[in-house]
N, C-alpha and C positions, 0 to 999 in steps of 0.2 A: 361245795365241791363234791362231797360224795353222792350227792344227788345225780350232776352231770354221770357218775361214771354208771349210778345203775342204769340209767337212761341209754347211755354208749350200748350197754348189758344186751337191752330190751331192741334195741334198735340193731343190733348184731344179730341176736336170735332169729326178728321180725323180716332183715333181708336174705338171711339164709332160706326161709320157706318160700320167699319171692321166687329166689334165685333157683332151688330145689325142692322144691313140695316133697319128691319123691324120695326124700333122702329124711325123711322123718323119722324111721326104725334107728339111722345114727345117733339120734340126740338121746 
């Protein structure tokens, strides 16, 4: 299970750059 959730993690971070590249300075 806690695998699933870093994954959830990694795949939230990875649509956010999809979504906004230009928003990299927030992270």
């Amino acid at each position: 299970m806690e695998n699933n959730i870093h994954t959830i993690g990694i795949i939230i971070l990875y649509l956010r750059r999809q979504a906004a590249p230009n928003t990299q300075q927030n992270l």
